[in-house]
C-alpha positions as CSV (number, residue, x, y, z in Angstrom):
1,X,-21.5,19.5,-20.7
2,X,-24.5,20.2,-18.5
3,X,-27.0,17.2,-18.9
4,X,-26.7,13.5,-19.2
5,X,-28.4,13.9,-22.6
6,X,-25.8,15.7,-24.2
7,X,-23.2,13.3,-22.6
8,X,-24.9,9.8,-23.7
9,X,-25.0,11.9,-27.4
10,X,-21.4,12.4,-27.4
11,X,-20.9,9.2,-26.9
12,X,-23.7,7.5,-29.0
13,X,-25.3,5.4,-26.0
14,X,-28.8,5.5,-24.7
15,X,-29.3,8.0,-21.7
16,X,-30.2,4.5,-19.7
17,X,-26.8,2.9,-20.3
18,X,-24.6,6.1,-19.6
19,X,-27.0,6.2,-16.1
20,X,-25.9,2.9,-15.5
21,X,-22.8,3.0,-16.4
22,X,-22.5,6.1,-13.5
23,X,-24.2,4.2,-11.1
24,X,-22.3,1.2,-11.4
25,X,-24.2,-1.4,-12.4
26,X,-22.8,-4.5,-13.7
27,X,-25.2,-4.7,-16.5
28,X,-22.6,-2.7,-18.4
29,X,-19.5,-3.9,-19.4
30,X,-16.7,-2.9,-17.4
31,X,-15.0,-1.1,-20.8
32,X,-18.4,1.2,-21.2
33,X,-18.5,2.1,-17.7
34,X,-15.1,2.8,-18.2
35,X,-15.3,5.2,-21.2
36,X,-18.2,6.5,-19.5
37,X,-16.7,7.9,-16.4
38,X,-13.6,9.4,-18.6
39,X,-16.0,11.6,-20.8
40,X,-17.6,12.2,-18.0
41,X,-14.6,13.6,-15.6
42,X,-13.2,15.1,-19.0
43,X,-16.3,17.1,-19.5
44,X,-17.1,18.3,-16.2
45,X,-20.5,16.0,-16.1
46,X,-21.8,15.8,-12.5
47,X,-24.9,13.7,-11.8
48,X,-27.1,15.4,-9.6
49,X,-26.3,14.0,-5.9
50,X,-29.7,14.2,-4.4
51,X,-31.0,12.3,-7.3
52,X,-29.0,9.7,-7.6
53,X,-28.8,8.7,-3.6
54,X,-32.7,8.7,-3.7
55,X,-32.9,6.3,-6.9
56,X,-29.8,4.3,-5.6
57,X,-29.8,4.4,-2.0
58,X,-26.8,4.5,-1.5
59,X,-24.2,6.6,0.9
60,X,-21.8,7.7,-2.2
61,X,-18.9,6.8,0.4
62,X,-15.9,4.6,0.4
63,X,-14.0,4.8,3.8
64,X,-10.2,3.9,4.5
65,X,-9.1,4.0,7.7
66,X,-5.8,4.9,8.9
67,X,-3.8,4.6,12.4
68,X,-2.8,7.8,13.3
69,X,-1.0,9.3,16.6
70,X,-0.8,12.8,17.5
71,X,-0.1,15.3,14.7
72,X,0.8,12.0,12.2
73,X,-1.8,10.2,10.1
74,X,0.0,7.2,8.4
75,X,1.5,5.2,7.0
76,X,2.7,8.1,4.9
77,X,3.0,6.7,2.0
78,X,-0.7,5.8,1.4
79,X,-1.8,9.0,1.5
80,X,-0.4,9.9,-2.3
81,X,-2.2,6.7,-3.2
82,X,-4.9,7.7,-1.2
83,X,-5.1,10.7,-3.2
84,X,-4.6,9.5,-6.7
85,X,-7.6,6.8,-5.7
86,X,-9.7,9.6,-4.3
87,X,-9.9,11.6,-8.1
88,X,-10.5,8.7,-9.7
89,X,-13.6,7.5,-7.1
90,X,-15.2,11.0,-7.7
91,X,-15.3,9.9,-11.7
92,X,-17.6,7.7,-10.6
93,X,-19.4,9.7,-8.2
94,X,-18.2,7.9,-5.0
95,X,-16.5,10.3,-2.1
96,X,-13.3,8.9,-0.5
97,X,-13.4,9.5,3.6
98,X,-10.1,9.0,5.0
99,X,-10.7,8.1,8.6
100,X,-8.1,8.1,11.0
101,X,-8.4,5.6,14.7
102,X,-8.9,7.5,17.3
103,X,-7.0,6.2,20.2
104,X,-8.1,3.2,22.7
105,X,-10.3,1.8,19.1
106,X,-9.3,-0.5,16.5
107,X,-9.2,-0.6,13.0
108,X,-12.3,-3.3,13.4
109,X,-14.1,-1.2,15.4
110,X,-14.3,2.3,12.7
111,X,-15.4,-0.8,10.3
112,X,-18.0,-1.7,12.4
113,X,-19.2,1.5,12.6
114,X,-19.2,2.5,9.1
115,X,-20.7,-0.4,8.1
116,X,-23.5,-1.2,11.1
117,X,-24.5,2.3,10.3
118,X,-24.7,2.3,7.0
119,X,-22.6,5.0,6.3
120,X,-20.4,3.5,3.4
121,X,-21.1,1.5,0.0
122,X,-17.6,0.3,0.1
123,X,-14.0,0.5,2.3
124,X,-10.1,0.0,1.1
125,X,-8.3,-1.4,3.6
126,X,-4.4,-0.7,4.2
127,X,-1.5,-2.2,6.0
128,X,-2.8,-5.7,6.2
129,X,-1.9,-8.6,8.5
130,X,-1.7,-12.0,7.6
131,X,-4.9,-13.3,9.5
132,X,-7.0,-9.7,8.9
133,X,-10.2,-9.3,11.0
134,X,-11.2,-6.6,8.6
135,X,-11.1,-8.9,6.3
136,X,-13.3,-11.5,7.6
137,X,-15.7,-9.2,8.6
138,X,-16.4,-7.5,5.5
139,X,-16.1,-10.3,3.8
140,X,-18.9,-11.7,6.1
141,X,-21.0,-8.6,5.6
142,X,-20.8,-8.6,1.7
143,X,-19.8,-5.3,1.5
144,X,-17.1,-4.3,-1.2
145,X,-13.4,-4.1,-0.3
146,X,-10.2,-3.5,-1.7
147,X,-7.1,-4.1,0.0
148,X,-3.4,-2.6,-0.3
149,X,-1.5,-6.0,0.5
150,X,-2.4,-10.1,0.6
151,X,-3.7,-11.5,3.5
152,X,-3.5,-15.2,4.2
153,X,-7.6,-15.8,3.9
154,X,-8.4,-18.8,2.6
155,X,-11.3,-16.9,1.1
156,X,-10.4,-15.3,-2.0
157,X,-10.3,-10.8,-2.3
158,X,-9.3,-7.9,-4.2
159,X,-5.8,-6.9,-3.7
160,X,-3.2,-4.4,-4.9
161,X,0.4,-5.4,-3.6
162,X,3.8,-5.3,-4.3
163,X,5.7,-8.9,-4.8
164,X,7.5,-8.2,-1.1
165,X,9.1,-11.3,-1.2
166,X,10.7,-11.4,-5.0
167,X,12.3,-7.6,-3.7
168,X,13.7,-8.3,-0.4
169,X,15.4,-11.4,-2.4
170,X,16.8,-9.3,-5.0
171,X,17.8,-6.4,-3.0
172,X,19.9,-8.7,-0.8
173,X,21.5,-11.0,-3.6
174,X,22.2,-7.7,-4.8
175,X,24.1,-6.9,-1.9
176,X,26.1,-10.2,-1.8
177,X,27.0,-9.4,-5.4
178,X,28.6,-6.4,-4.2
179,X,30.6,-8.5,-1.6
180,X,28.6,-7.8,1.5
181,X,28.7,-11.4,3.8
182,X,27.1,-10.2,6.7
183,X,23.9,-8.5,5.5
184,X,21.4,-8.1,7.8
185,X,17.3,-7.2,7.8
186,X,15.3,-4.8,10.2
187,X,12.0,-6.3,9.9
188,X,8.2,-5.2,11.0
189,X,6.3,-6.9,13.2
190,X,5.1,-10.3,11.8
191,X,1.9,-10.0,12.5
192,X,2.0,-7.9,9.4
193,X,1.5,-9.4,6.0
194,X,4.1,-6.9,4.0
195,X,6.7,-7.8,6.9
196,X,6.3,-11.6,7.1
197,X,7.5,-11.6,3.3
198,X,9.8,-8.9,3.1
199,X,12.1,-10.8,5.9
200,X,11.1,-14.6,4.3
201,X,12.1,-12.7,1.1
202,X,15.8,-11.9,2.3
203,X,16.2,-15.1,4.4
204,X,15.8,-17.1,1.1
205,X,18.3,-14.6,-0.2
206,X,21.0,-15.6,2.6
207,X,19.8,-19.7,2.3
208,X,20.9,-19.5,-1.4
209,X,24.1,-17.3,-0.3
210,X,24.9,-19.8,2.1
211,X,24.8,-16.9,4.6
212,X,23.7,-16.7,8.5
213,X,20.5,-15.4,8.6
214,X,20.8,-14.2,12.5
215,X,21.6,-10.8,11.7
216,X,17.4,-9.9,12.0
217,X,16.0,-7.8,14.4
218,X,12.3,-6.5,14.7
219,X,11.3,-3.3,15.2
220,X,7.9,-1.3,15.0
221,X,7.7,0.1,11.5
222,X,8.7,3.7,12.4
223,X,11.6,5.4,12.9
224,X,12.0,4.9,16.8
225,X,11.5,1.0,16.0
226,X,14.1,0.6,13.1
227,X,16.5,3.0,15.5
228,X,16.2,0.5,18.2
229,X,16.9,-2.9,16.2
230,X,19.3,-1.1,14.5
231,X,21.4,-0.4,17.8
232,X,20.6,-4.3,18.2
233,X,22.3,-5.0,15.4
234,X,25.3,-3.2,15.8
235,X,25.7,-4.7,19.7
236,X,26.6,-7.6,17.2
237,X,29.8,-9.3,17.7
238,X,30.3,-9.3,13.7
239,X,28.1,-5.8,13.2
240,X,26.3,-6.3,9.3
241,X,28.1,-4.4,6.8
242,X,24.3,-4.1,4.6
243,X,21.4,-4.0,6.1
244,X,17.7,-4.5,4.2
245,X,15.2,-2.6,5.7
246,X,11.0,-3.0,5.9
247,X,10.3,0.8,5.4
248,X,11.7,3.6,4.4
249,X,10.7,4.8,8.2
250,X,12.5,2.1,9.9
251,X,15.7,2.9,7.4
252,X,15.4,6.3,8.2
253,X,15.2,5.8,11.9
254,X,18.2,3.0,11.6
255,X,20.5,5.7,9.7
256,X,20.5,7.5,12.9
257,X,21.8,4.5,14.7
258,X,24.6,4.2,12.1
259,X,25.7,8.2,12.7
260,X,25.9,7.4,16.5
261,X,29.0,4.7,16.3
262,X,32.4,4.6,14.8
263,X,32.5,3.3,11.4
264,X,28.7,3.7,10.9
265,X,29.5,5.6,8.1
266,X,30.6,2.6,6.3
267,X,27.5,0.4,6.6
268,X,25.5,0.4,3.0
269,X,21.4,0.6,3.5
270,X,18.1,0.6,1.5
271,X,14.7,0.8,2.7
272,X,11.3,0.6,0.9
273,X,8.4,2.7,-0.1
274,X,10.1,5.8,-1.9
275,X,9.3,8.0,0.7
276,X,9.8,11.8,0.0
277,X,11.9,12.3,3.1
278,X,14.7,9.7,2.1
279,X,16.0,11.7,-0.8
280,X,16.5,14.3,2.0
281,X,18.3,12.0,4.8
282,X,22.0,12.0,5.3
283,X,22.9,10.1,3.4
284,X,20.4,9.8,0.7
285,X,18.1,6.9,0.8
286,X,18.1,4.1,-1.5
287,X,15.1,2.3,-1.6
288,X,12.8,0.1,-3.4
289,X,8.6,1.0,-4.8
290,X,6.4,-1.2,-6.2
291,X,6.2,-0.4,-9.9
292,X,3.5,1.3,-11.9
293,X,2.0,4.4,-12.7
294,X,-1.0,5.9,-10.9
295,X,-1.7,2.9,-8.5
296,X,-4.0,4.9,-6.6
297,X,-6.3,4.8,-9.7
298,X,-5.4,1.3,-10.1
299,X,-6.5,0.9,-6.5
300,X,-9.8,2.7,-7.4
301,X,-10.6,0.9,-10.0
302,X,-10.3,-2.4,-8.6
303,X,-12.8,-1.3,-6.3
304,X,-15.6,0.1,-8.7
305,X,-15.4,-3.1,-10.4
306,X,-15.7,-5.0,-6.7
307,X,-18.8,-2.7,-6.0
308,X,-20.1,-3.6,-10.1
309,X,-19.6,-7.7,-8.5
310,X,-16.9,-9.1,-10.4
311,X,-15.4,-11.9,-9.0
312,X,-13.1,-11.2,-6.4
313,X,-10.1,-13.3,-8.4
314,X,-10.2,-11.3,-11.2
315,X,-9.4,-8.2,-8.8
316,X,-5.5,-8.9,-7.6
317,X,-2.8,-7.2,-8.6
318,X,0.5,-7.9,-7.5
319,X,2.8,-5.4,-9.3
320,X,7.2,-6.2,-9.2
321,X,10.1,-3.8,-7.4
322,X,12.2,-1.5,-8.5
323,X,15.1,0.1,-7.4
324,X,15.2,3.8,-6.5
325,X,19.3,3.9,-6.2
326,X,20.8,6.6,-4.0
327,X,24.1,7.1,-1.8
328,X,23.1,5.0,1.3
329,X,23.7,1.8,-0.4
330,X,27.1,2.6,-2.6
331,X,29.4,2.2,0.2
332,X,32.2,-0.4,-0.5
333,X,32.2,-3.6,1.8
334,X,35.0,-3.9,3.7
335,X,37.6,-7.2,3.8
336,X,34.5,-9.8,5.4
């Protein structure tokens, strides 16, 4: 289809309210703007960029930025997300820049600059802590944001998350089911919204279980950090026979640990985020995913209708677990 004439006939709108639509604007319902943008990406309809900037002025941007060390943009995870969101963004004529922190700057700062120079309409924001400065100051700036995970803000956003707390419960009930007494948790650093109730989500587990809940250690969330408290762990006097991990990474790197001693073999272990590399580890990973399809167009979405002004509580999602059940957690518990 090559004009927005033809597009608005095919869909028996006014040429105005298909423009709109494109552009955003939150005269149109959010179920036209909707429709829109799918006849348009299924029909090849591009508006013309130069056009459209001019009558909008706008960047056509959305930034995400990522910490990244050399030769490793991460988390890893986020970038199929990142992808999936990035497709659906372009339906809607919006770029997605995936901007990686240079070393010595912070995650604030690339905000900062992105939005001090006017360079983005809107920004997703990844791996959140529970008092986010990114956050506040976009929140303070007006400028549309989505986020992938809660923060504690007393001031209301748009979220996509996983319920952290409801799977670390489960997966560690699920262990005690199985027999396990001394389970254990590697857990990210605190700081960290996803980590803080991941590990308050398995120590309500062991309060109901009647079990210790010293078997914790905290690690960075990559490999070399759940390596390390997993080595802490097993310095143990009575070593965990399960242990619930933050990340896939941090399971990863604590699988490692467990080949290095006697008996490590035995030790059951699940991770989360359904990372591609721990259907390849030794053993193979079980782990836990936050449920639904195509959550990085979820995640876009939430954000095209933050950028059309909805209100910001009608824009969380907080999606359960599921189980991704491989070898690393099957092995039987011994006598505890």
């Amino acid at each position: 289809m090559s004009n927005l004439k033809q597009l608005a006939q095919s869909l028996g709108l006014s040429i105005t309210t298909v423009s709109r639509a494109l552009d955003g604007y939150p005269d149109v319902s959010p179920a036209t703007r909707e429709r829109v943008r799918e006849a348009a990406a299924l029909t090849g309809y591009r508006p013309n960029a130069s056009a459209r900037r001019l009558r909008k002025q706008r960047a056509e941007l959305v930034a995400v930025t990522l910490p990244s060390d050399p030769g490793h943009i991460g988390p890893p995870h986020f970038l199929d997300m990142l992808s999936g969101c990035a497709e659906h963004l372009a339906t809607a004529g919006l770029n997605l820049v995936i901007a990686p922190v240079p070393r010595g700057e912070s995650e604030l700062d690339m905000c900062r600059r992105f939005v001090d120079g006017q360079r983005v309409d809107a920004m997703l924001l990844v791996r959140t802590k529970r008092r986010d400065e990114r956050v506040e100051f976009l929140q303070a700036r007006s400028i549309p944001f989505v986020t992938n995970g809660r923060t504690e803000s007393v001031v209301p956003h748009p979220y996509l998350d996983g319920d952290g707390f409801a799977g670390f419960q489960a997966a560690s009930l699920r262990f005690h089911a199985e027999g396990h007494r001394r389970i254990a948790h590697i857990a990210g650093p605190q700081d960290y919204y996803f980590a803080h109730v991941r590990r308050m989500g398995w120590q309500a587990a062991m309060e109901e279980s009647g079990l210790s809940t010293e078997l914790c250690a905290e690690g960075a969330p990559t490999e070399q950090g759940g390596y390390l408290a997993a080595l802490e762990l097993l310095r143990h006097p009575r070593r965990p026979t399960a242990i619930v991990c933050a990340t896939d990474e941090m399971a990863i790197g604590a699988l490692r640990a467990l080949r290095e001693i006697k008996g490590g073999e035995t030790i059951s272990i699940v991770g989360h985020d359904d990372l591609p590399t721990g259907a390849f580890a030794s053993p193979p990973l079980s782990t836990m995913r936050m449920a639904g399809e195509n959550l990085g167009r979820s995640f876009a979405s939430l954000l095209l209708r933050a950028i059309a002004g909805e209100p910001s509580e009608e824009l969380q999602e907080l999606h359960p677990i599921e189980f991704v059940d491989r070898e690393s957690h099957r092995r039987a518990p011994p006598n505890a």
